[in-house]
PLY file of the C-alpha trace (Angstrom):
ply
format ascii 1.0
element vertex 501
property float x
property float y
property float z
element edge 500
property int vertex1
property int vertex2
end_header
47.26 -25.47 51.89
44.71 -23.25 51.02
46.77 -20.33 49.38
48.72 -22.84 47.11
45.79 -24.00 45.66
44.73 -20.65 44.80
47.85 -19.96 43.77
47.34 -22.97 41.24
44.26 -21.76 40.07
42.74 -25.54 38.84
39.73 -23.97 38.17
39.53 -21.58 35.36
36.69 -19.65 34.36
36.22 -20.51 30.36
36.71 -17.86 27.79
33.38 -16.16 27.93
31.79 -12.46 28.90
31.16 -12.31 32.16
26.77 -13.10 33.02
25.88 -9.40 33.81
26.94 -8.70 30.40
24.79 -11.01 28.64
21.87 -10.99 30.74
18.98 -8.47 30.76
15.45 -8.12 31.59
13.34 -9.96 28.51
11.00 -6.40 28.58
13.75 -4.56 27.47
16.41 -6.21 25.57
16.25 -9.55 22.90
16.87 -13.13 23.15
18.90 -14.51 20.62
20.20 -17.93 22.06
22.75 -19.11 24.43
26.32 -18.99 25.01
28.20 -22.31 23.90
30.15 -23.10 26.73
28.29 -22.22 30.04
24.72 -21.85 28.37
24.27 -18.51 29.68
21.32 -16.70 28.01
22.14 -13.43 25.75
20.06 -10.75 25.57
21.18 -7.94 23.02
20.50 -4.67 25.03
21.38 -1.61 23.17
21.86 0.28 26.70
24.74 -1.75 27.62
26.56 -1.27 24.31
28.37 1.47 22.70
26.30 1.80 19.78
22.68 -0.23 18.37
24.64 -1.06 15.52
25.35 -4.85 13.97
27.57 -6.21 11.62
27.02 -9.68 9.92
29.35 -12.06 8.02
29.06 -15.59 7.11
28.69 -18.11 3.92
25.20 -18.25 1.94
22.95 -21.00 4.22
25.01 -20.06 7.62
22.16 -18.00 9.37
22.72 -14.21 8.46
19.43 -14.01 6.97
17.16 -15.75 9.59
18.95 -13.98 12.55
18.09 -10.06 10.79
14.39 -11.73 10.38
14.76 -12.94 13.84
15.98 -9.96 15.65
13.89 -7.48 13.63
10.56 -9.27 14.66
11.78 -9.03 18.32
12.73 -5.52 18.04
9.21 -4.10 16.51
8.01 -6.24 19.49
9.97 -5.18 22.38
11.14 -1.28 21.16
8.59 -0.63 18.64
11.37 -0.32 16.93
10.98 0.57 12.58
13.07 -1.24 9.98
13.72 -0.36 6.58
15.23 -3.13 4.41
17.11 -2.60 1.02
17.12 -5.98 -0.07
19.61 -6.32 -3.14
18.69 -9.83 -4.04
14.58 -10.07 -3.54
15.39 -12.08 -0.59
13.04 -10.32 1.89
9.96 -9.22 0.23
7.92 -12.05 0.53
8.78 -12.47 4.44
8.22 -8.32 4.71
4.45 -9.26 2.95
3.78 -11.92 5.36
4.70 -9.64 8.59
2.47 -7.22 7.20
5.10 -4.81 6.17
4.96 -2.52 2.91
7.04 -3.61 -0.02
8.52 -1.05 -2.34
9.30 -2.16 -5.95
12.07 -0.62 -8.20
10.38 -1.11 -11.53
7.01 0.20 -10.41
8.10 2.94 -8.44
10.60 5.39 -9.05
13.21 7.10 -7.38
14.18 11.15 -8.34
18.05 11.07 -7.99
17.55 14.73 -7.24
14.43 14.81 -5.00
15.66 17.08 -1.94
14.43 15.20 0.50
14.49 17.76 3.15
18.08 18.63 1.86
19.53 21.78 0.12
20.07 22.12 -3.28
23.88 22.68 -2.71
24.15 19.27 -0.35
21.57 17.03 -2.91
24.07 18.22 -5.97
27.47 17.37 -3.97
25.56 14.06 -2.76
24.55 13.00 -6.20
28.13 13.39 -7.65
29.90 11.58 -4.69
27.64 8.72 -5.78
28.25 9.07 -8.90
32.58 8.76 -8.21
31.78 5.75 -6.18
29.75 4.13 -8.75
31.42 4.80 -12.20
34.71 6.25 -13.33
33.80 10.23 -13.01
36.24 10.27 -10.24
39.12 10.12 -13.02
37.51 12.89 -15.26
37.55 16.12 -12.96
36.48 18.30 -15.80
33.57 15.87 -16.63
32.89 15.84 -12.39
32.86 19.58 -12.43
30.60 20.03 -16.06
27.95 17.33 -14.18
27.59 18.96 -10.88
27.18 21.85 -12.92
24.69 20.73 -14.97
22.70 19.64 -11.72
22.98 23.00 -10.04
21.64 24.61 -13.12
18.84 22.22 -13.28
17.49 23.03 -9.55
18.02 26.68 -10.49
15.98 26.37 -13.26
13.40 25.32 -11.19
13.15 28.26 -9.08
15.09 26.73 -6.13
18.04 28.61 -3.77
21.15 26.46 -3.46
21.76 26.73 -0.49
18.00 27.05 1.40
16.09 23.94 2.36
12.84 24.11 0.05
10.27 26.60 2.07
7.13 25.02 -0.07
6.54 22.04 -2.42
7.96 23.01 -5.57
8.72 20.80 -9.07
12.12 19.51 -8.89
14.33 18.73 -11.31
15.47 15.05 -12.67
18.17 13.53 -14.38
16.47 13.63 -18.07
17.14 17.81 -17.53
20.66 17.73 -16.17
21.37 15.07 -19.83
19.46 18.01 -21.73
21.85 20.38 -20.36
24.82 18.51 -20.81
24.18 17.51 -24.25
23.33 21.68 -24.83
26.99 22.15 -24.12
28.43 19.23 -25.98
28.54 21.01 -29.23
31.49 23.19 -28.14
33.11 20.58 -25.64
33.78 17.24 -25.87
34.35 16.53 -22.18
30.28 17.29 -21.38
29.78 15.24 -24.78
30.96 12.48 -22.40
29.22 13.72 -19.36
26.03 13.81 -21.63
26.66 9.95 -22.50
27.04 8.75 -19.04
23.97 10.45 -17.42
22.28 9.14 -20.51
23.63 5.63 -20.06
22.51 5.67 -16.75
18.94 6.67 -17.85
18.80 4.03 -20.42
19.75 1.28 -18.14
17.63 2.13 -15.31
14.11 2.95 -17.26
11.60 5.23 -15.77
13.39 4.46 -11.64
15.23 7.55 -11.38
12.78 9.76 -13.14
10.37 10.74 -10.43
9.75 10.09 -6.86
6.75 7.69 -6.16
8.79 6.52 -3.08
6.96 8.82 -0.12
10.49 9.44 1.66
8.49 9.60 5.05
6.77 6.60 3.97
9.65 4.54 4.32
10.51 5.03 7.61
6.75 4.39 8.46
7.03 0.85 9.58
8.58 -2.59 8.78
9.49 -1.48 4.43
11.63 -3.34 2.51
13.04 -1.68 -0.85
13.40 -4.14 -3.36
16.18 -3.37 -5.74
17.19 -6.91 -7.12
14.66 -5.92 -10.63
17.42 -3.13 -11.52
19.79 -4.89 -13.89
23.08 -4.00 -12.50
25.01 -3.59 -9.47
26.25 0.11 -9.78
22.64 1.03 -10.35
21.14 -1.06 -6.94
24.03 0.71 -5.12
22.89 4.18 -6.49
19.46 3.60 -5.50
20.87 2.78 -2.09
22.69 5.85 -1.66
19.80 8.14 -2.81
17.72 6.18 -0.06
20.74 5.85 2.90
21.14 10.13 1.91
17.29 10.84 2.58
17.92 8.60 6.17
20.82 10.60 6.93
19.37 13.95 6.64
15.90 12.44 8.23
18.35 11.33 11.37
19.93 14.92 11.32
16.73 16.03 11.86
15.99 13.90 14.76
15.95 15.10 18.37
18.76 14.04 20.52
18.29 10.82 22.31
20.57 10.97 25.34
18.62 7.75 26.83
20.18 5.17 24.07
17.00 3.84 22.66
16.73 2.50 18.91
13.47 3.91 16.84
14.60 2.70 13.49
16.92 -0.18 12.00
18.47 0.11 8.23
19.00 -2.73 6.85
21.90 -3.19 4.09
22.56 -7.13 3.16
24.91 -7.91 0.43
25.03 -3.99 -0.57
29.24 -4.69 -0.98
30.00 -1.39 -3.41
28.38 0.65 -0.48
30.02 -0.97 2.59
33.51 -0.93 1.35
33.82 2.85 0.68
34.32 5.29 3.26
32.53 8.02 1.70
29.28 6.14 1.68
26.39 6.92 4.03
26.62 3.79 5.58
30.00 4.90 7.21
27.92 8.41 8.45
25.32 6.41 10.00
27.46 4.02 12.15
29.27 6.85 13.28
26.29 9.40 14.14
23.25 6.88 14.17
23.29 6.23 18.35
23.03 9.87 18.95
19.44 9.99 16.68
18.11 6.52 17.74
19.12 5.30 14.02
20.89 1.25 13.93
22.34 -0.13 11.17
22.65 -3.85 10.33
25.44 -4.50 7.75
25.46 -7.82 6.15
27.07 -9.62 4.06
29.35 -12.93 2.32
32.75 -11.63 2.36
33.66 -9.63 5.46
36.72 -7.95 3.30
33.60 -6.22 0.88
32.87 -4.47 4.59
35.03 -0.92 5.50
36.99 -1.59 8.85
35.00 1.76 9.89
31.81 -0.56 10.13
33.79 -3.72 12.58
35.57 -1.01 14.30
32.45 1.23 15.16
29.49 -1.78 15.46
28.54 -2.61 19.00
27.99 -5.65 17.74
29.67 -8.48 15.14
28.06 -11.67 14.68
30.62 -14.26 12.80
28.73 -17.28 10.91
31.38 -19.95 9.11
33.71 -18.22 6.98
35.24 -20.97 4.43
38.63 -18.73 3.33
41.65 -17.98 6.16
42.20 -14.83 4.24
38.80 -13.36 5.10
38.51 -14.87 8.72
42.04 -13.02 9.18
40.40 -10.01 7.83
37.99 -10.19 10.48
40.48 -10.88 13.44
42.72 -8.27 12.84
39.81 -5.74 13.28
38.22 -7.76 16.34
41.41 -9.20 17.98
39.99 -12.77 19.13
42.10 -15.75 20.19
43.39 -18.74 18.64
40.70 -20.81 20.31
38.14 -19.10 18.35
40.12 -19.30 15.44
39.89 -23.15 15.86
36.57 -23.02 16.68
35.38 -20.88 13.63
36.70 -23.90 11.54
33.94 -26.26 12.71
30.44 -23.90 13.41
27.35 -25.49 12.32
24.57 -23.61 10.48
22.77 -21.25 13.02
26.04 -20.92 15.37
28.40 -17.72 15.79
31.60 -15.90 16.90
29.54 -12.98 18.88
31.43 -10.02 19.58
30.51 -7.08 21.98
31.63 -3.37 23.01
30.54 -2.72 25.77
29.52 1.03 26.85
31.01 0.19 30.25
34.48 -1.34 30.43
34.69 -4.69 31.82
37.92 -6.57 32.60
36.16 -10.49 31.15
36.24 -11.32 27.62
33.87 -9.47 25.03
33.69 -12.48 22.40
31.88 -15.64 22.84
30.45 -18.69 20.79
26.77 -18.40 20.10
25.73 -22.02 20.46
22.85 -21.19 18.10
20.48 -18.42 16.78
17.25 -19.22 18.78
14.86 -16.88 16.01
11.50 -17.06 14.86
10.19 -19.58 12.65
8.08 -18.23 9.67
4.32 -18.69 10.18
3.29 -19.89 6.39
-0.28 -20.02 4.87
-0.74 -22.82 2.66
-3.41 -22.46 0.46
-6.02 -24.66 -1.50
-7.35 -23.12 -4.94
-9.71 -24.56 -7.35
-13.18 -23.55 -8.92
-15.13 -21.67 -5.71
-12.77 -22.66 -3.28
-10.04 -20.64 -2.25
-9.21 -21.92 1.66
-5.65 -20.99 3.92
-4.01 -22.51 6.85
-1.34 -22.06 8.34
1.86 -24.82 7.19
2.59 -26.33 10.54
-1.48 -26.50 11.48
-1.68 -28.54 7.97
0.65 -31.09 8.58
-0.44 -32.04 11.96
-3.98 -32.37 9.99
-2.64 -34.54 7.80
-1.05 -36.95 10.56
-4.11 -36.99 11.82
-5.93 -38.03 8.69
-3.56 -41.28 8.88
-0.51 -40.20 6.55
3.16 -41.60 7.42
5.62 -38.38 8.72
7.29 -39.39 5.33
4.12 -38.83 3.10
3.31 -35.57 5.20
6.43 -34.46 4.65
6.15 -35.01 0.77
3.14 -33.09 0.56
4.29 -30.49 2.25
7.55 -30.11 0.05
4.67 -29.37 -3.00
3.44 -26.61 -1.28
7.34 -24.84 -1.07
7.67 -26.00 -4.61
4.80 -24.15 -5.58
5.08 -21.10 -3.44
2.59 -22.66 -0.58
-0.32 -22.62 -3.04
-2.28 -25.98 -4.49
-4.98 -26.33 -6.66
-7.61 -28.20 -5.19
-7.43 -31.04 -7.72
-3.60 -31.70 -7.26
-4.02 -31.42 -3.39
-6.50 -34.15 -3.68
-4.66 -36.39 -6.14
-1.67 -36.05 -3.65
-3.68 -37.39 -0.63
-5.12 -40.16 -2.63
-2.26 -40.93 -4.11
-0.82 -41.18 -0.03
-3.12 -43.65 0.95
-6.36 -41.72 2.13
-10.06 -42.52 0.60
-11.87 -40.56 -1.55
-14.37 -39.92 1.25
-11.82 -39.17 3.87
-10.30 -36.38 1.01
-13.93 -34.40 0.86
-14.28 -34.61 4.87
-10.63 -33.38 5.33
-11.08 -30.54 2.61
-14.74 -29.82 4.59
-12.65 -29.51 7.65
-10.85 -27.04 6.35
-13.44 -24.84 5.36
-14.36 -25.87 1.72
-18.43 -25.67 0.82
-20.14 -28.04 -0.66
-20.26 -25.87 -3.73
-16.71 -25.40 -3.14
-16.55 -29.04 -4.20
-18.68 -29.06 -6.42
-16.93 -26.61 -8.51
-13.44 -28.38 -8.16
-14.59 -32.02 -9.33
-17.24 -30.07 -12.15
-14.06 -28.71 -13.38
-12.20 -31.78 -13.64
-11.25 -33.89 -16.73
-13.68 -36.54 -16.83
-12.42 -39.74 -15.24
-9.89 -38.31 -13.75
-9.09 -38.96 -10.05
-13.13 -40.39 -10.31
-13.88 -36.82 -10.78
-17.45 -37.66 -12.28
-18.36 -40.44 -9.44
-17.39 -37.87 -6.47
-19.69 -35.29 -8.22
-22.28 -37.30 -8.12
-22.00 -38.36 -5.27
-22.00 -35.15 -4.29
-25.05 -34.41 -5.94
-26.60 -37.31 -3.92
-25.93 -35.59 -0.71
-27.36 -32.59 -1.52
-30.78 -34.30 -2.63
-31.07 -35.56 0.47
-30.37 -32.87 2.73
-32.76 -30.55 0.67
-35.09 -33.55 0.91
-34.58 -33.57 4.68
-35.53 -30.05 4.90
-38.96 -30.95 2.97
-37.37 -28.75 -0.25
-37.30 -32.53 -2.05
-39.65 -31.02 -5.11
-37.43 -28.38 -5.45
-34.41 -30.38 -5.53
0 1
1 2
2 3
3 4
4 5
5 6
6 7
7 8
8 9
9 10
10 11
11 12
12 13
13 14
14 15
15 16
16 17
17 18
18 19
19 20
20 21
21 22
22 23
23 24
24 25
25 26
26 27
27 28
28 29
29 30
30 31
31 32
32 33
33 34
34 35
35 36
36 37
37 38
38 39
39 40
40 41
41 42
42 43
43 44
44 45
45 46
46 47
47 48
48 49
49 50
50 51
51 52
52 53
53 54
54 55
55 56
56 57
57 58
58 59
59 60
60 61
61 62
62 63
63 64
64 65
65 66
66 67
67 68
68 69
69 70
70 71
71 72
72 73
73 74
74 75
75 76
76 77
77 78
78 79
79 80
80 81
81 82
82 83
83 84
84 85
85 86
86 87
87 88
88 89
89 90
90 91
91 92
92 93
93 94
94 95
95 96
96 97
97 98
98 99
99 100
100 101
101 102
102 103
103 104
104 105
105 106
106 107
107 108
108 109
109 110
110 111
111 112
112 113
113 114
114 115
115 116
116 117
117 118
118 119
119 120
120 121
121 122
122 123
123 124
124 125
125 126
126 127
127 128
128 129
129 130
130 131
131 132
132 133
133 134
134 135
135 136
136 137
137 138
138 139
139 140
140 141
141 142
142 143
143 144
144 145
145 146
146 147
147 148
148 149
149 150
150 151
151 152
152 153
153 154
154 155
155 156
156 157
157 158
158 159
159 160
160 161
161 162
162 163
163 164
164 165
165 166
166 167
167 168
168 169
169 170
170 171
171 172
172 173
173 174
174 175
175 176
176 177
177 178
178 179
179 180
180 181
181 182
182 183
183 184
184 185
185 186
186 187
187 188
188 189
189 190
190 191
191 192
192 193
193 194
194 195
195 196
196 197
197 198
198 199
199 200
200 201
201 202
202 203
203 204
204 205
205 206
206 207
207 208
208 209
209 210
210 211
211 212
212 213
213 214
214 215
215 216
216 217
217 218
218 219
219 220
220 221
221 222
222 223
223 224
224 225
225 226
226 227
227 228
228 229
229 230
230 231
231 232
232 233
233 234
234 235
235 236
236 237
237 238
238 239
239 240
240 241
241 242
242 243
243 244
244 245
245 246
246 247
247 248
248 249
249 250
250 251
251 252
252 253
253 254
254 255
255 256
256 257
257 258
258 259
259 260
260 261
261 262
262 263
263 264
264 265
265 266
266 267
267 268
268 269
269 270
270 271
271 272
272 273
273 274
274 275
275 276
276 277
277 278
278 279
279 280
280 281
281 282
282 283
283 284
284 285
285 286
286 287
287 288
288 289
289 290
290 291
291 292
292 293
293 294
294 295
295 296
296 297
297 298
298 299
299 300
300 301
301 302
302 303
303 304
304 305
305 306
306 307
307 308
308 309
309 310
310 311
311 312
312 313
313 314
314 315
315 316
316 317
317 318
318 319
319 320
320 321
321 322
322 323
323 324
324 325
325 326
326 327
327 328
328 329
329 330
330 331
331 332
332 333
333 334
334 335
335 336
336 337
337 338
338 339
339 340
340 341
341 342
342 343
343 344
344 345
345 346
346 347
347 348
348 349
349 350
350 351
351 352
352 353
353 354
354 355
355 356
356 357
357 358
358 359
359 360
360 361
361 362
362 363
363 364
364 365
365 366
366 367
367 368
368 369
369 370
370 371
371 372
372 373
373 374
374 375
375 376
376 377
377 378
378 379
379 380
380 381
381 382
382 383
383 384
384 385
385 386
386 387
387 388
388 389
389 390
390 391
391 392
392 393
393 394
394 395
395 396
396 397
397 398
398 399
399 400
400 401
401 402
402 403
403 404
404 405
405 406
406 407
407 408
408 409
409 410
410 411
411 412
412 413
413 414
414 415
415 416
416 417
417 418
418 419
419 420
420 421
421 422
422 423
423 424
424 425
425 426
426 427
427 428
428 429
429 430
430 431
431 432
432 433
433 434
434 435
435 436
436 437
437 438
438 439
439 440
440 441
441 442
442 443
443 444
444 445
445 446
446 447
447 448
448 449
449 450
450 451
451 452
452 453
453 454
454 455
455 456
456 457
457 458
458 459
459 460
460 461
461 462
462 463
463 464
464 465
465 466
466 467
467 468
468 469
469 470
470 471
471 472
472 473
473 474
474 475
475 476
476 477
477 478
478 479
479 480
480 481
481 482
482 483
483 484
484 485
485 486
486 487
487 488
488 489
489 490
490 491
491 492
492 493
493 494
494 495
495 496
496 497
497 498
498 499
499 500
């Protein structure tokens, strides 16, 4: 009786990695949510998987962007773990600010193309031009490739440097504007570095004063939680070659790490959206995933369409988190490189915002499967200041804090809720005048607006200075200031100063 039953097997374990795999101790590893079937925690542990590195794919609104906030928070937290951002479309910088992370600004600071960054001469030259192939059409010019790299090597020998020695001591180096000089030099007597000339001089043009000089620190970047901003360059090609530059100087910077046999993470790069750098094998990203574990360097790859990502990066990642793809050409993009079932397949179809085909590699192998459905990203929410302007008074709290302040004052949910929507329309700052006509205007008193605005820290002379400042009549601007007024005289009275008031 017993061994036909087994032999029926009735009870079948559902399609999910077994718990040892997605369990770990919360001291060393991060939470990110629960599995969809059995509701088994998962904790990302670098130790258990090949390699630290994470690939991301999934439609605009899915989750991509709150799960790399999410899991860097955790990992400066739990590793004390770096990141270093380059944010293509400005999406980060104001959620970098509020962690208290450095933002760097293309536009007011600068990148040198040809800074060494720890680099030879030689390397920084060959580095430059492969950029340059991946980026514009030099690739079909091999005369015009040879004239520019050239041009470069001339303009670090003009500077006193060896081409193939690391820099001994801090010397000048050359930029861009001399390499143009030198091709236009030569232009005279051939054409071909007449058209070198105009590209490097194109480039120049369109970028402004960024790839000038350096005003980046290189070791700066890798200081903390930075994110590079790159979404003020105009163009595509020239966000992508101030990614390279960047992703080169973390490359050689890893190089010169110390071996980490013990499979800890020190820094995560960041690349979201950065689709002209993914999809090419010769980029840096591609050297990272494959060498990064041995340094302590992860990479988090990111981005819309999963075909603008080299098979390299699904291949090589540890990890591949799947939000809703809406086209069957790019979720069978995906599963030929991850080999999943059908019943994801189906499953795909349906996931909500937040929820995700997870796949692992494990550094061990297990015979259970490595894919599962994250039921949903369990991150951090965003602690927001909203803040209160107007004359003197300049007063913060925190978003959440303000609404419950605002129940409490006797507001509906649904007026709360309004007010709070003006804040994220106007980038969580109110003047103090519109904050007030908005309460009024909800249902609370006039007095019950200068004792909530007390509350939260405003002076008297705080409010004095808003209603002084207001249009007369408006929102009974001149009857709160006297009244106002009125309370003062009498505390001052109270405190025997009455001749003085």
């Amino acid at each position: 009786m017993s061994g036909e039953l087994g032999s029926r097997r009735f009870l079948v374990r559902p399609p999910e990695p077994a718990p040892e795999m997605l369990l770990s101790l919360p001291s060393s590893s991060i939470y990110l949510g629960k599995t969809l079937l059995l509701h088994v925690p998962f904790f990302w542990n670098p130790k258990k998987l090949v390699n630290p590195h994470i690939c991301i794919c999934g439609i605009t609104g899915s989750g991509k962007s709150y799960l790399i906030k999410s899991f860097i928070t955790r990992a400066r937290l739990i590793f004390g773990a770096r990141a270093l951002i380059l944010d293509w479309a400005g999406e980060y910088s104001e959620w970098v600010r509020l962690a208290g992370g450095k933002v760097v600004s293309f536009g007011k600071d600068g990148l040198n193309l040809l800074d060494l960054g720890g680099s030879t001469a030689h390397a920084r030259t060959r580095q430059v031009v492969e950029s340059l192939e991946m980026l514009t059409d030099l690739q079909s010019f091999p005369k015009q490739r040879r004239l520019t790299e050239d041009a470069i090597e001339q303009a670090f020998l003009s500077m006193g440097l060896k081409l193939h020695q690391p820099m001994r001591r801090k010397k000048r180096q050359p930029t861009l504007e001399q390499v143009h000089a030198i091709l236009k030099k030569n232009s005279s007597r051939d054409p071909e570095a007449a058209e070198a000339a105009r590209r490097i001089r194109t480039l120049l043009l369109s970028s402004g004063k960024s790839f000038c000089s350096t005003t980046i620190g290189m070791n700066d970047l890798l200081s903390g939680l930075v994110c590079v901003d790159l979404h003020s360059l105009p163009t595509e090609s020239l966000r992508s070659l101030a990614g390279l530059s960047i992703l080169q100087f973390v490359k050689e910077k890893m190089r010169n790490e110390p071996y980490r046999p013990e499979g800890g993470v020190s820094l995560f790069v960041v690349v979201d959206e950065a689709w002209k750098i993914a999809a090419d094998e010769r980029s840096d990203v591609i050297s990272i995933v494959r060498e990064g574990r041995k340094y302590g360097f992860g990479i988090i790859v990111a981005s819309q369409n999963p075909t603008d990502v080299h098979k390299s990066i699904f291949s090589n990642a540890g990890t591949t988190f799947l939000f809703r793809l809406t086209l069957s050409s790019e979720r069978e993009y995906v599963r030929s490189s991850l080999t999943y079932s059908d019943y994801y397949e189906e499953i795909s179809h349906g996931m909500g915002v937040g929820t995700a085909l997870v796949h692992l590699e494990m550094a061990q192998p297990l015979r259970c499967p490595r894919n599962f459905i994250l039921e949903k990203v369990d991150g951090e929410p965003l602690m927001r200041l909203a803040r209160i302007r107007g004359g003197r008074m300049d007063v913060e709290i925190e978003k959440d804090e303000l609404g419950r302040r605002l129940l409490s004052l006797g507001l509906s949910d649904r007026k709360s809720s309004e007010i709070l929507s003006e804040f994220e329309r106007s980038s969580f700052s109110l003047e103090a005048e519109r904050f007030s006509s908005l309460l009024e205007s909800a249902g609370a008193t006039r007095a019950s607006v200068l004792s909530f605005l007390r509350e939260l820290g405003a002076s008297e002379k705080d409010l004095l200075g808003v209603y002084s400042a207001s249009r007369p009549g408006r929102h009974q601007g001149g009857e709160a200031m006297l009244r106002l007024k009125k309370n003062n005289l009498r505390k001052n009275k109270s405190k025997g100063g009455g001749e003085r008031a």
